[in-house]
C-alpha atoms as one frame of an Amber mdcrd trajectory, in Angstrom:
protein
 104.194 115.736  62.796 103.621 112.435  60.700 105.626 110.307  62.241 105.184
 107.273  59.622 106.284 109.355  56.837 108.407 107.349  54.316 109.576 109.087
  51.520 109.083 106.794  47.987 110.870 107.261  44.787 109.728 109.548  41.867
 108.198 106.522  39.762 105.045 106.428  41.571 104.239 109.740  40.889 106.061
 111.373  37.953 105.614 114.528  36.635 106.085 114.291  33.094 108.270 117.943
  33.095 110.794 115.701  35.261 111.745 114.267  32.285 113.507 117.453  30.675
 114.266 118.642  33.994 116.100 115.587  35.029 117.202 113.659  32.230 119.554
 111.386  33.933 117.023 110.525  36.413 113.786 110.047  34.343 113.378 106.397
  32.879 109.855 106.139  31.675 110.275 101.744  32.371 110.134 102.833  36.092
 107.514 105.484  36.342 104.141 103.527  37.904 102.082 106.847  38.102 102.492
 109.384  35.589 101.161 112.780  36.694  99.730 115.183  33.794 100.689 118.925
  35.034 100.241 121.701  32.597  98.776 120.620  29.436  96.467 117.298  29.548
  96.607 114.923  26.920  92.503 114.780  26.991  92.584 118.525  26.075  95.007
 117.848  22.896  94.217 116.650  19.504  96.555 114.055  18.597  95.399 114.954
  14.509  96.145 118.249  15.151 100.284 118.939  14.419  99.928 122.107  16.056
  99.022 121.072  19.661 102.602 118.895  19.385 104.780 119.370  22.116 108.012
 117.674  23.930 105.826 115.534  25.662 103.383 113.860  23.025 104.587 110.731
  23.290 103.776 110.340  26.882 100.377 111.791  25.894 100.432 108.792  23.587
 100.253 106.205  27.333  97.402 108.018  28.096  95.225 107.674  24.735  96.416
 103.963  24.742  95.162 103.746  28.330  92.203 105.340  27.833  91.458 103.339
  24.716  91.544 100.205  26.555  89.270 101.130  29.105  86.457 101.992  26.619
  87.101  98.658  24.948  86.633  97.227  28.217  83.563  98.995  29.221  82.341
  98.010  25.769  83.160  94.381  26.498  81.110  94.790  29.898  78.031  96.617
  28.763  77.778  93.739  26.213  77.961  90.815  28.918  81.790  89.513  27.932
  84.727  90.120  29.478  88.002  89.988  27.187
């Protein structure tokens, strides 16, 4: 049926449950694309200690990532580029 089908490794799009799934697989220095199933990071209060779950610190990439790209809008909508 799709004939140039090729299947690629986990890293480019990881599900962040893989992690407790598959321990001995999981190695967060490969994953390229980390997919956000269940609970989002944008829907969780990082102040708030009871929205804490196993996977806060990949919720942590996220905010970093997300922080970034406002500093970077900022940057633009001000005529500089950093």
């Amino acid at each position: 049926m799709f004939p140039d089908f090729q299947v690629v490794s986990y890293k480019y799009n990881a599900v962040k449950t893989l992690r407790t799934a598959h321990p001995k697989t999981w190695d967060i220095q490969e994953v390229k694309n980390l997919h956000f199933i269940l609970t989002k990071p944008w829907n969780v209060d990082p102040s708030d200690p009871a929205q804490i779950d196993p996977f806060f610190d990949l919720y942590e990439f996220w905010w970093a990532a997300r922080d970034d790209a406002a500093a970077v809008a900022s940057l633009s909508s001000k005529g500089s580029r950093p």
